[in-house]
VOPAGU-2260 file (C-alpha; in pm, 1 decimal, decimal comma):
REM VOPAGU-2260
SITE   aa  ch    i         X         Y         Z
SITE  UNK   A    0   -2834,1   -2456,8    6299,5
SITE  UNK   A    1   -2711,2   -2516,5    5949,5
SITE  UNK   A    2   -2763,2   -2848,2    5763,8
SITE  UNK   A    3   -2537,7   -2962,3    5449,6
SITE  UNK   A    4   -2745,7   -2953,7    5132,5
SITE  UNK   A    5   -2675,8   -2897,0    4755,2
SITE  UNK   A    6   -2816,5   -2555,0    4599,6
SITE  UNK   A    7   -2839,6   -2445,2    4214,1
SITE  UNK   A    8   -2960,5   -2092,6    4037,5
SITE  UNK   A    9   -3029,7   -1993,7    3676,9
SITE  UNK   A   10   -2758,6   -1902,9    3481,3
SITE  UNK   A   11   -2484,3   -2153,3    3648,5
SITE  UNK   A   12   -2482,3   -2509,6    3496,3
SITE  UNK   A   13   -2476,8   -2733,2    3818,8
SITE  UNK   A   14   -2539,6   -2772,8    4214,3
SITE  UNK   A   15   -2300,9   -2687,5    4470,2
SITE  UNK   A   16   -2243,5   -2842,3    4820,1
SITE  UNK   A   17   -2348,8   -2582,9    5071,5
SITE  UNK   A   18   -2481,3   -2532,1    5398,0
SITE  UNK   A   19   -2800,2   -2327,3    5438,2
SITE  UNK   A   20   -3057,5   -2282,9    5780,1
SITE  UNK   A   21   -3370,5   -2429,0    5680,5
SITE  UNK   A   22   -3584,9   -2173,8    5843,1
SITE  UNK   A   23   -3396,3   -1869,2    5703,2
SITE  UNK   A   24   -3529,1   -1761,5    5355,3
SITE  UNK   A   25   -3505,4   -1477,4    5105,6
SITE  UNK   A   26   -3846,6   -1403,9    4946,5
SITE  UNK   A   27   -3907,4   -1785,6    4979,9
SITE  UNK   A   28   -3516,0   -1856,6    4850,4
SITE  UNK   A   29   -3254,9   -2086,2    4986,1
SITE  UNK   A   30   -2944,4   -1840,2    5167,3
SITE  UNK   A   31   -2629,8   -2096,2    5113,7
SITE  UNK   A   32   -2314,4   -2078,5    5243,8
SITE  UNK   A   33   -1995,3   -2222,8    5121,7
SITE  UNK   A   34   -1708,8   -2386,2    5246,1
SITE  UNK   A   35   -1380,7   -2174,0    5043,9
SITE  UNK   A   36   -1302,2   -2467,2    4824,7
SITE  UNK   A   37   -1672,0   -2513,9    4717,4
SITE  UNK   A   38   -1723,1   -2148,8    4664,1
SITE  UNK   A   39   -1414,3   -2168,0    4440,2
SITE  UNK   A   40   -1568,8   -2411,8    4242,9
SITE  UNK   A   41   -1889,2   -2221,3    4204,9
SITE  UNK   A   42   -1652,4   -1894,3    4097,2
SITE  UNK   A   43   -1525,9   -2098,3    3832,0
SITE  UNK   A   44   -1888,4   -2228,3    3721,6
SITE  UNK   A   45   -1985,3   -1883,8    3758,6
SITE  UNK   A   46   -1686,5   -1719,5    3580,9
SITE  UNK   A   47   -1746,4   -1995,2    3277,0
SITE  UNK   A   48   -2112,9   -1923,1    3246,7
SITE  UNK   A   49   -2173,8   -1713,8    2870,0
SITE  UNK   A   50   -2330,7   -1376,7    2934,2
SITE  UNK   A   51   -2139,4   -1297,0    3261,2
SITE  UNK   A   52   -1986,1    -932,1    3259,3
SITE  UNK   A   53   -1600,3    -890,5    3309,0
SITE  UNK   A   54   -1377,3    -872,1    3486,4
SITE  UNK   A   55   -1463,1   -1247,9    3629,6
SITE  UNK   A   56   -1583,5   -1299,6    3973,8
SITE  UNK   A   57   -1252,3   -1328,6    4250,9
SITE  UNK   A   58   -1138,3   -1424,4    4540,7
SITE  UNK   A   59   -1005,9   -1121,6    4763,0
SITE  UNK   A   60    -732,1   -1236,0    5053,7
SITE  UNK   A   61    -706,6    -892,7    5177,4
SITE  UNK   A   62   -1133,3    -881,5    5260,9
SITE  UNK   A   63   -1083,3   -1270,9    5281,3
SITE  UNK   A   64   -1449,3   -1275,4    5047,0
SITE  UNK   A   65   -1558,0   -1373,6    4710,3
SITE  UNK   A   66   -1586,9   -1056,0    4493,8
SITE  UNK   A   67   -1839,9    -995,2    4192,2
SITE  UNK   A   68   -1843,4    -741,4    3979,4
SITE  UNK   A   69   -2237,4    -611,2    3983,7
SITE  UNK   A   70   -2351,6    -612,7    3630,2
SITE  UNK   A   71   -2596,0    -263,9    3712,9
SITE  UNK   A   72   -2334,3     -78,6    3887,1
SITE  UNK   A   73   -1930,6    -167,4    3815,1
SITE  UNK   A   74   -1725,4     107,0    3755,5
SITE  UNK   A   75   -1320,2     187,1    3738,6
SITE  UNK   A   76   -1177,4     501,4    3818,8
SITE  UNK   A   77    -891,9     618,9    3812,4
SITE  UNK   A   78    -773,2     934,9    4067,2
SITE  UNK   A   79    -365,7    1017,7    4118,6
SITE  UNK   A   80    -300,4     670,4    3960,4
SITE  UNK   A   81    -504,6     498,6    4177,5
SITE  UNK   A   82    -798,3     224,3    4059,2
SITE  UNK   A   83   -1075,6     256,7    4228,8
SITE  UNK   A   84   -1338,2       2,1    4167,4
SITE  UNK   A   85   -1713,1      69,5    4244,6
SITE  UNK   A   86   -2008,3    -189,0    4230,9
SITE  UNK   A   87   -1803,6    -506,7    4403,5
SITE  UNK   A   88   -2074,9    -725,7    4560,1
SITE  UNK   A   89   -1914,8    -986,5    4815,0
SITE  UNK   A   90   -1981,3   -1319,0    4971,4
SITE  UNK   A   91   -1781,8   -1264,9    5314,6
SITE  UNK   A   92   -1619,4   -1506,2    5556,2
SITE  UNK   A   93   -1831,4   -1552,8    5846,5
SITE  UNK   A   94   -1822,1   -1818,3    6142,5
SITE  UNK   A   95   -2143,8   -2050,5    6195,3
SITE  UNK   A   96   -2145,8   -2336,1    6381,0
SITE  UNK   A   97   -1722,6   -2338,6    6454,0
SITE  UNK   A   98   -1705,6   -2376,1    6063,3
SITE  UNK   A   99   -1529,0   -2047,6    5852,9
SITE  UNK   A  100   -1823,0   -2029,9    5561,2
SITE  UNK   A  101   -1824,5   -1794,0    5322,7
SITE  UNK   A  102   -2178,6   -1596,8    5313,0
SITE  UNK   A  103   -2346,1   -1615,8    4951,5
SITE  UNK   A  104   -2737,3   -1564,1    5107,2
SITE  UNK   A  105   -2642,3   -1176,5    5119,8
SITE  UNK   A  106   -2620,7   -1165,0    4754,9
SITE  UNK   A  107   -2977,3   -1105,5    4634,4
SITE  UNK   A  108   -2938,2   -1470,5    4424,6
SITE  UNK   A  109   -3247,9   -1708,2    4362,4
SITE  UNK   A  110   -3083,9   -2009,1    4532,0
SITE  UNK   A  111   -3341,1   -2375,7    4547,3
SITE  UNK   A  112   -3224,8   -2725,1    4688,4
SITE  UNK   A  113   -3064,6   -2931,5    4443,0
């Protein structure tokens, strides 16, 4: 069962409401999810945060997730006039509790309770 909570990580000035399973960790770390407006707002943290690669972080209708680019692995290609883009990490929309959340515990991120 998921509780509300606020949850911060380096880099991104600020805590975001979130919802997150108490007993459910990642190497001891939080695994939030977001409503879509809040995870907005943390794109836009996120996307305003010096030192983050480009292109920003997005929201994708057609996947209906939150796309970053991974720093280690992004790529663009190009085949018969086509863009292809490799190295997309996502925060998905998944259904918990009858709410539509969007899942950023998948990411690999050092989440803590704010």
């Amino acid at each position: 069962m998921l509780h509300a909570c606020r949850v911060a990580m380096d880099g991104v000035p600020g805590s975001f409401k979130a919802w997150h399973n108490p007993a459910q960790r990642w190497n001891g770390w939080e695994m939030p999810y977001m409503s879509k407006e809040q995870a907005q707002v943390f794109v836009d943290a996120f996307n305003a945060t010096a030192g983050n690669m480009e292109p920003d972080a997005y929201y994708n209708p057609a996947q209906d997730a939150f796309c970053f680019p991974n720093q280690e692995t992004y790529e663009v290609a190009v085949s018969d006039g086509i863009e292809y883009r490799a190295g997309i990490d996502t925060a998905p929309a998944v259904t918990i509790d009858g709410r539509t959340l969007y899942d950023f515990a998948n990411l690999g991120w050092c989440w803590w309770l704010d």
